[in-house]
Each structure stands twice: as structure tokens, then as C-alpha cells.
N, C-alpha and C positions, 0 to 999 in steps of 0.2 A: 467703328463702334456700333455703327446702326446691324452690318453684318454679322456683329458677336449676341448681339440682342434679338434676332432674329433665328442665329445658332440655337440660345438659350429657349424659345419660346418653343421650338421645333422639337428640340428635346425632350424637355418638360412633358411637354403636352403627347410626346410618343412614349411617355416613361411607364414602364408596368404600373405601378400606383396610381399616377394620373388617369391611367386608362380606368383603371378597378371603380375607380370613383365616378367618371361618367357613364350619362347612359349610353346603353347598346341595344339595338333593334338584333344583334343577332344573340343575346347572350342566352344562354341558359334558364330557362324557365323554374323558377323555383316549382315546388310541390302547390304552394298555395296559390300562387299566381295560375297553374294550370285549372284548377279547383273555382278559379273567381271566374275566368273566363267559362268554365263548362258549365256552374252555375247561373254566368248570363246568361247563355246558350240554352238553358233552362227555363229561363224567366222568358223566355222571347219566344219558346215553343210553346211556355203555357198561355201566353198572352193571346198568340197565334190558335191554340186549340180553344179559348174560351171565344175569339170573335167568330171563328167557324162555328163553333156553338151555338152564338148567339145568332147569326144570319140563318143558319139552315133551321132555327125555332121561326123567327120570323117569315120564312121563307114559307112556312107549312101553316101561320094565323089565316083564317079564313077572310077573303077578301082580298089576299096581297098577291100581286101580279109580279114578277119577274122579267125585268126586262131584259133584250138581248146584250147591253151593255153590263146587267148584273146589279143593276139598282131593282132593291126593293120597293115598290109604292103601295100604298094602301090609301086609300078615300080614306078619311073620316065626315067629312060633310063635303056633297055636292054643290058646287058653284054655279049660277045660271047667265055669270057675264062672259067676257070674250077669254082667249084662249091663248098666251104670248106664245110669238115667235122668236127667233134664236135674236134679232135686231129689236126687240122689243127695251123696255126699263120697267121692271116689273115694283110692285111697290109690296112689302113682305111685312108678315108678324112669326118670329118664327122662335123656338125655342132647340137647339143644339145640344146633345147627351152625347156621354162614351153611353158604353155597356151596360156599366157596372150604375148607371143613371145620373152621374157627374153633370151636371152643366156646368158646359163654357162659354156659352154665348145664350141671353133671354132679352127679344126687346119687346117682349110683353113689358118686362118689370121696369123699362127704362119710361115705357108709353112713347117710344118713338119709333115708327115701322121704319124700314130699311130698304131703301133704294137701289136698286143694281143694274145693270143693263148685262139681259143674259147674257148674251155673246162674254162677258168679263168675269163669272162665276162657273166654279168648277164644275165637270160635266155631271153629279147626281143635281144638282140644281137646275141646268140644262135639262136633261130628261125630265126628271120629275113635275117642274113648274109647265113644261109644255103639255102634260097630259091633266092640267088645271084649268077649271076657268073660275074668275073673279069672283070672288063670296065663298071659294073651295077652300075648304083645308086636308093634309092628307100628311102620312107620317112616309118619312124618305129615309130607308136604310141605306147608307152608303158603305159600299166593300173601301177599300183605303188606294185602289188605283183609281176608285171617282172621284177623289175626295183631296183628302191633304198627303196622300201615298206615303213615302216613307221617310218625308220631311216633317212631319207631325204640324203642331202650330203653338208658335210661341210659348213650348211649356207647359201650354194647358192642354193638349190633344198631342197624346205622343204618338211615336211612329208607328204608321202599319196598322190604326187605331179603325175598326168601324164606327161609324159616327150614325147619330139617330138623329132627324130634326121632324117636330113637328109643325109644318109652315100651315101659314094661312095666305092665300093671297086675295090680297087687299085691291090692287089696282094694275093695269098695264097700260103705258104709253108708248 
């Protein structure tokens, strides 16, 4: 019995109709389905031409230094305390934009600065916080392999995104 049920299952599931009905990774691409994907393909090269855009604007603001990893920094107010190192816990006020001026992250608005120990934060934070000292604030462009690359962040920061933070730093331990 169990073999004629196994016949059956075998069959079935090889029959022209049953096949028509499932999907296939090799089947034939409708007209529209080619159309949605080159349409992505579209949206992901504009996205892509608008953060070039916006880095090489930023890139040319008076005051902003280009580092060899490709982080943007700019002062905006000079710090007169110490200066973390990569083993350091930096203590942050920092506010987080796409582009397009989105914030995703503000903990000015929460009134609670934010703790990190460098060595655990991605490398534009790394570079950037290093060329800080304490009472600094400075606007950190990040290209998207210093950043959250091309895993984006939880839906608020999609992939491949340049990210802008303006940090202040607060303290280092």
C-alpha cells in the first residue's frame, strides 16, 4: 500500500499540470517580470548615483578632509580634552541622516549620550572619533563599506546607503 502511495505522490508531483503550477527558478521570464527587475536595477543605480553625488558635494565643503579609508571629516567645533584610542569607551551625542536628511538614530532628542567602546563600532566611527578630542563635534560622512555596507540597518538605513552623523564627543574612558 505504502508503495502505491508513494507511486501516486511521484507521479502527481512529475505531472505536466502540477509542474505548470509550481514555481521554477528556471522558467521563462514573463515580459513584466524582466521590466521589475531592470526597473530594480534602476532604482539601485539611482540610489547609487545620488550617494556619489552626495559624497563628492561633501567631499569638495570647505574644511573637510578625506581620509585614506574614504571617511569624510569635518570639524565643526574644536575639543580641548584627550583624544580616544582604538581601546578606548568613548561617551557620544550624536545625531545619524541618510542623504536625503532622514534621521535614524538622534540621542540628542532621547537626552541620553551613548556609550561605545571603539574597538566595537564600525570603522567611520573608528576613524572619525580618533581625530576628536573631548568637547569636539565634527560631521562624519560615511561611504557604506565604513558603515553598515550592504546589509543596511534594520529597515531604517538601507543598503549601500551613505550615512551622515553629526557627533559630539562627550567623554573617553
Amino acid at each position: 500500500m505504502s508503495r502505491l502511495i508513494i507511486a501516486a505522490l511521484i507521479t502527481l508531483l512529475t505531472s505536466p499540470v502540477f509542474a505548470a503550477d509550481a514555481p521554477n527558478s528556471a522558467k521563462t521570464k514573463t515580459p513584466e517580470e524582466g521590466s521589475a527587475k531592470k526597473s530594480s536595477k534602476t532604482s539601485q543605480e539611482k540610489i547609487a548615483a545620488a550617494n556619489k553625488a552626495y559624497y563628492d558635494k561633501a567631499a569638495a565643503e570647505k574644511g573637510t578632509i578625506k581620509t585614506g579609508s574614504g571617511l569624510l571629516y569635518k570639524s565643526l567645533r574644536e575639543g580641548s580634552g584627550a583624544s580616544p584610542g582604538i581601546m578606548n569607551t568613548v561617551e557620544v551625542h550624536y545625531r545619524g541622516t541618510l542623504i536625503n536628511n532622514q534621521e535614524f538614530k538622534n540621542t540628542y532628542k532621547s537626552g541620553k549620550p551613548a556609550k561605545h567602546k571603539l574597538n566595537r563600532v564600525f570603522r567611520c566611527w573608528q576613524d572619525g572619533l580618533q581625530k576628536m578630542k573631548v568637547g569636539g563635534k565634527a560631521k562624519l560622512v560615511c561611504p557604506p563599506e565604513l558603515a553598515f555596507r550592504n546589509n543596511g540597518a534594520g529597515g531604517i538605513v538601507p543598503p549601500n546607503s551613505v550615512v551622515i552623523y553629526e557627533i559630539e564627543l562627550l567623554g573617553v574612558k
